[in-house]
C-alpha positions in Angstrom: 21.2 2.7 7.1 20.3 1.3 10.4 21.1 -2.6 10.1 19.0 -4.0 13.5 19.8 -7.7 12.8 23.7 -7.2 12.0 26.0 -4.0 12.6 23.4 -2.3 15.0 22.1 -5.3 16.9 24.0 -4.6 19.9 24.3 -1.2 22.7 27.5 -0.6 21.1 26.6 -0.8 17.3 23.8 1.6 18.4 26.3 3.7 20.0 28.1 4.1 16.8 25.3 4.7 14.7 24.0 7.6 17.0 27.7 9.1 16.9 27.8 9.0 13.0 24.4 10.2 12.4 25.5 13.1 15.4 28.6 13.8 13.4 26.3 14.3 10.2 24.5 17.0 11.7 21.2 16.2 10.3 18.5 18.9 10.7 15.4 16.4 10.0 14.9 12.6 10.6 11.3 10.7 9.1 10.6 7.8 11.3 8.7 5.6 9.2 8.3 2.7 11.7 6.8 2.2 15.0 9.8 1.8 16.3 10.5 3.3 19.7 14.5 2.5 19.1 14.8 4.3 16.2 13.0 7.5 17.3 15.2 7.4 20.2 18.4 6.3 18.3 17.1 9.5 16.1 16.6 11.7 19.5 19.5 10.7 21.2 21.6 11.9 17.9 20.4 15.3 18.5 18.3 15.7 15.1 16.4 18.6 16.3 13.4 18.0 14.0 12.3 14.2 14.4 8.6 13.6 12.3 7.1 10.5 12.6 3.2 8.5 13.1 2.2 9.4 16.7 1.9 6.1 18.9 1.7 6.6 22.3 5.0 5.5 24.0 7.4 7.2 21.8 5.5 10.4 21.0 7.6 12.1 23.3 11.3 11.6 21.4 9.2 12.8 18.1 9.0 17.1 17.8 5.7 16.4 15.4 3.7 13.5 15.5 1.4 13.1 12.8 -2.0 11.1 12.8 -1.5 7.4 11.7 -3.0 5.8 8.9 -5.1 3.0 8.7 -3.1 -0.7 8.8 -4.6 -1.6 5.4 -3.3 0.8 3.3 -0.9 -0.1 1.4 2.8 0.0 3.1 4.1 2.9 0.2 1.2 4.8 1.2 2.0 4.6 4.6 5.1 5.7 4.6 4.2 8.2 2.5 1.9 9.8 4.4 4.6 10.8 7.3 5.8 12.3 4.3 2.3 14.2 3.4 1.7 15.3 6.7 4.8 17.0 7.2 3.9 19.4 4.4 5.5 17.1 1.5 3.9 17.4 -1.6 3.8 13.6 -3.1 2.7 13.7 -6.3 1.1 10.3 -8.3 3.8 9.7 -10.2 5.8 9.3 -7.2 3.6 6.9 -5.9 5.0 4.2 -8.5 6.4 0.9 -7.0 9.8 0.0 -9.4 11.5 -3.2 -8.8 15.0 -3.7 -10.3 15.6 -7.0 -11.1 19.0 -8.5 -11.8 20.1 -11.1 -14.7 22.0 -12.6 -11.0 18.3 -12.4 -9.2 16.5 -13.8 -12.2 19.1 -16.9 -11.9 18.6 -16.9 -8.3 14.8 -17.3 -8.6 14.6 -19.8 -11.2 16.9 -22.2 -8.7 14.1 -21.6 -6.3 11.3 -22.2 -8.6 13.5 -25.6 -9.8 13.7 -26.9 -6.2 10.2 -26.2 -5.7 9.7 -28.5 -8.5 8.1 -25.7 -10.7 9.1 -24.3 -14.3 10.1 -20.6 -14.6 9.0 -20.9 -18.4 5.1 -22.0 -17.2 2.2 -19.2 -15.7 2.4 -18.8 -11.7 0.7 -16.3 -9.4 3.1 -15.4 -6.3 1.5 -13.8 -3.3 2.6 -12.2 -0.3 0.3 -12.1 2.6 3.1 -11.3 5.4 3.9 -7.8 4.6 5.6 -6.8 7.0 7.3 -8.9 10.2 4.6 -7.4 12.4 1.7 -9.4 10.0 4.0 -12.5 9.8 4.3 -12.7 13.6 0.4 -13.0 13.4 0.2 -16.2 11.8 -1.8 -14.9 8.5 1.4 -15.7 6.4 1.4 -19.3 7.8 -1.8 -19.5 6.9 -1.3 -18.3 3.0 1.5 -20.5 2.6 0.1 -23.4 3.5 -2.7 -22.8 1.3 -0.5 -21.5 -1.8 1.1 -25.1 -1.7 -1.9 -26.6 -2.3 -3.1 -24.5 -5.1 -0.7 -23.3 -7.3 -0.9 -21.0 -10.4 1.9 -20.8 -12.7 2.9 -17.5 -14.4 5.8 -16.6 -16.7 8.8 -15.2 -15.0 10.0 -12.0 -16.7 
């Protein structure tokens, strides 16, 4: 897994990772984000089939771009459809979103929801607007929060 923010953040932690993944001898690599490091991280460790959305400056370290969806489908679909394209047959059950939550996360949240002064027992609605850090960058999740702490729904927290 390539940690950006921690193991991988610097030349030499993406040294390592390119060495580990060469050692693997991967035949195939999905790049899922924009990200021109990790199609060349993905190059550079000699996968000879790298598949990914075709934008402009790092087409050239992928072997097939594929045509990128639009930005408001939803972020499983997207990264799905590098998956589709490819020849991947994704069927609809696969398309299911699971979260696993832990007796340790549910703890975890109701602190939260204590020190926001809320009550994990009441009805609240929890939205999130910035999706993904390019959409936060953008302002829009700024602009949700401020408004979701002046109108608050309660739900019950499962």
């Amino acid at each position: 897994i390539y940690d950006e923010k921690g193991e991988h953040k610097s030349l030499l932690g993406k040294l390592r990772l390119i060495l580990y993944l060469r050692s693997k001898g991967f035949d195939r690599a999905y790049i899922l984000h924009r990200s021109l490091t990790r199609a060349l991280i993905a190059s550079l460790s000699g996968i000879p089939r790298r598949i990914g959305y075709y934008y402009r400056k790092r087409a050239f370290l992928l072997t097939d771009n594929v045509r990128p969806l639009p930005n408001d489908v939803h972020r499983a679909d997207f990264y799905l459809g590098v998956l589709e394209q490819s020849g991947i047959d994704i069927k609809e059950e696969d398309r299911k979103i699971e979260f696993f939550i832990t007796d340790e996360d549910r703890a975890k949240i109701r602190e939260i929801l204590k020190k926001e002064g809320m009550n994990a027992d009441e009805k609240f609605i929890h939205s999130r607007p910035a999706e993904s850090p390019e959409s936060a960058k953008s302002g829009r999740g700024e602009q949700w929060l401020s408004m979701s702490h002046t109108e608050r729904s309660y739900g019950r927290l499962y």
